[in-house]
C-alpha positions in Angstrom: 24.8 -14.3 -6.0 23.1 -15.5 -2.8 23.3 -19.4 -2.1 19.8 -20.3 -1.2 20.4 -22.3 0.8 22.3 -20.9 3.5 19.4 -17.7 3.8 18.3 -17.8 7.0 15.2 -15.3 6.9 14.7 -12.3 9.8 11.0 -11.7 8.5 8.2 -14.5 9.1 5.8 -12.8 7.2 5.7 -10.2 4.4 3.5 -8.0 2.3 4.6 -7.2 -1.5 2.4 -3.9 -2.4 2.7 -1.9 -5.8 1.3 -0.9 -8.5 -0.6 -3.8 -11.1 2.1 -5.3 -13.5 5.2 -5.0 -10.7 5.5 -8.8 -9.9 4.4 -8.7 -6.6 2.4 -12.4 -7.6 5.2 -13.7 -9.4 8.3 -12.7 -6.8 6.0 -13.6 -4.1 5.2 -17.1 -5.1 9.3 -17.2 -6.3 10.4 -16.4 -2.8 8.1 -18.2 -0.8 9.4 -21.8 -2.8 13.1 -20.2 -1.7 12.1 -19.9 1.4 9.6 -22.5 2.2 7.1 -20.0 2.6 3.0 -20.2 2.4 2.2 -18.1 -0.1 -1.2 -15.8 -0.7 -2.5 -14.0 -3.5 -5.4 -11.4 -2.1 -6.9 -11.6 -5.6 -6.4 -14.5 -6.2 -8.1 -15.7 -3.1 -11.2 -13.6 -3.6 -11.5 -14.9 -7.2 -11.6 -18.6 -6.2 -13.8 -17.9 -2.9 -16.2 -15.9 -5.9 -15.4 -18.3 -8.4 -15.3 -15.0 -11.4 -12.4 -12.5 -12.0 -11.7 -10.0 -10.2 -12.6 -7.6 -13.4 -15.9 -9.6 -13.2 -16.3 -8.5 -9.8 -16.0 -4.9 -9.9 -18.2 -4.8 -13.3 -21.0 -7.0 -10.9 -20.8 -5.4 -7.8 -18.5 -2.6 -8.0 -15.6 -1.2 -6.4 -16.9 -0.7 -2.5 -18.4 -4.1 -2.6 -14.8 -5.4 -3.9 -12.8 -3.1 -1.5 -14.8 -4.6 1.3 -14.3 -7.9 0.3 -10.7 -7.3 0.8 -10.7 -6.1 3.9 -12.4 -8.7 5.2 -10.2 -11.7 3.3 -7.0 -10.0 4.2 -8.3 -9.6 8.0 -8.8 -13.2 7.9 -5.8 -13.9 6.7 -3.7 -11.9 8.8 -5.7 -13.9 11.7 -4.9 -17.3 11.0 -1.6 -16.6 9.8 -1.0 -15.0 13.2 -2.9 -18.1 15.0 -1.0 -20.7 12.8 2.3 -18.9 13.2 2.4 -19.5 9.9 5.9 -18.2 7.1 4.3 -16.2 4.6 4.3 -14.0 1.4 1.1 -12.1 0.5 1.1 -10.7 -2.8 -1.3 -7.5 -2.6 -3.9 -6.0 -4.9 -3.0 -2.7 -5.9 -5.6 -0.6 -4.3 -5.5 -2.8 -1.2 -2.7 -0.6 0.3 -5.0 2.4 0.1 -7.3 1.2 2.7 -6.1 2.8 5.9 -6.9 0.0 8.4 -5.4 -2.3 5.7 -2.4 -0.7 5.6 -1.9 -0.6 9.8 -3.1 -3.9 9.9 -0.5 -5.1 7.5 2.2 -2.7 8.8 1.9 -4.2 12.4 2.0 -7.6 11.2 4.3 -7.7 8.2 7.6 -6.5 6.6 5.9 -4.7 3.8 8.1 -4.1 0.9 6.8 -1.8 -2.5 8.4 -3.2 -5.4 8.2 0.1 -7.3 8.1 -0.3 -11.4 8.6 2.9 -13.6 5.2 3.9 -15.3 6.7 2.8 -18.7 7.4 -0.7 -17.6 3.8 -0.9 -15.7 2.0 0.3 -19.4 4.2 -2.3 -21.3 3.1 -5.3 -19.0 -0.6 -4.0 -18.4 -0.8 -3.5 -21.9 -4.1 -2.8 -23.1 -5.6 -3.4 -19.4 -8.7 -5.6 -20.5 -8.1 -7.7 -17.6 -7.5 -4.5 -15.1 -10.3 -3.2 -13.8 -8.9 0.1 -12.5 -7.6 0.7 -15.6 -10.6 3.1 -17.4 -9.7 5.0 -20.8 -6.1 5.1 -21.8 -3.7 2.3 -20.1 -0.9 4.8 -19.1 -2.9 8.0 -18.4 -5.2 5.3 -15.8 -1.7 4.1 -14.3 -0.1 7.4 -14.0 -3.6 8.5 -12.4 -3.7 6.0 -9.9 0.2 6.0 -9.2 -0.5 9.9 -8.6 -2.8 8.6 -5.8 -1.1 5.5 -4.2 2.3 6.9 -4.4 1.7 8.5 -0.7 0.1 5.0 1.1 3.1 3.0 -1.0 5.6 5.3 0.3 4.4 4.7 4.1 5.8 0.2 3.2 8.9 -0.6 5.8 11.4 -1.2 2.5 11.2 -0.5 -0.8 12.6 -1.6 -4.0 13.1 0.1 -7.2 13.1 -1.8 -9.8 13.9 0.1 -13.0 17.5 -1.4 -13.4 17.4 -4.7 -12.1 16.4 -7.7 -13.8 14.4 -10.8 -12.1 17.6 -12.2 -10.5 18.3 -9.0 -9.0 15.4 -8.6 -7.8 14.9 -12.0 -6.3 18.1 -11.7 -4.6 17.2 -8.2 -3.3 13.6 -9.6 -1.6 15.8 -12.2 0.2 18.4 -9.6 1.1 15.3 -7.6 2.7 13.7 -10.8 4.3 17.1 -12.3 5.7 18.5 -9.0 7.6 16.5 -6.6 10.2 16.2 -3.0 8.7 13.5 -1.6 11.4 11.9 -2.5 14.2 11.6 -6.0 14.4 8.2 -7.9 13.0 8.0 -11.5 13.2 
């Protein structure tokens, strides 16, 4: 078990990507109180700034209108992070990963780690995908559609952590294991 408070973090700022229902919001906010970290949920963030869901959203203005939303919030972001020299987490929608200049963006100025959940754990914490709005028709044959498709811009992340046989403490404690030692070329 890793004492807390000796962790003394290589990263300054990271980007948790995957798949909806991985954690990426919950371990991100988690880590960043470990750390003393700002934390930022993309979603999150565009949902206060429209002040309606992000399932609202996409039914109001539809999905290019949302993915260009995103590009712009986490282009901001990454901007006055940067300028602020700020210690962050960003938890990632999704999709957001797909978006090429996204993903260089975010590659260039962030450890990104893919916390990557097994299909049958994603359909169990989805469930019915009400709240989901990429999730059209059946829960799992949606996830397993869109997995099919993100699997190639996930697999592109600096780190990666599979998390089919760990529980929460083990995957907290791997996060900070991947935040507190160098495993590529240096980002900070």
């Amino acid at each position: 078990m890793l004492n807390f408070e000796e962790i003394n973090p290589y990263y300054k700022k990271i980007t948790l990507i995957g798949m909806m229902g991985t954690g990426k919001s919950k371990f991100g906010r988690q880590i960043a109180n470990i750390l003393k970290y700002n934390f930022y949920d993309i979603d999150h963030m565009i949902e206060k700034e429209f002040k309606i869901t992000i399932k609202q959203l996409f039914q109001k203005h539809g999905e290019v209108f949302f993915r260009k939303i995103e590009k712009k919030t986490i282009r901001n972001l990454i901007l006055n992070i940067n300028k602020n020299k700020e210690k962050v987490i960003i938890s990632l929608g999704g999709g957001g990963f797909d978006n090429k200049e996204i993903r260089d963006l975010l590659l260039s100025n962030t450890n990104v780690i893919w916390l990557n959940t097994p299909v049958d754990v994603l359909v169990q914490r989805v469930g019915d995908g009400s709240k989901r709005p990429m999730i059209k028709g059946k829960t799992r044959d949606s996830i397993v559609q869109l997995l099919k498709i993100r699997t190639k811009y996930y697999s592109l992340c600096h780190n990666q952590i599979n998390t089919d046989k760990l529980n929460q403490n083990q995957i907290t404690e791997k996060l900070i294991n991947l935040i507190s030692h160098q495993r590529h070329k240096a980002i900070k």
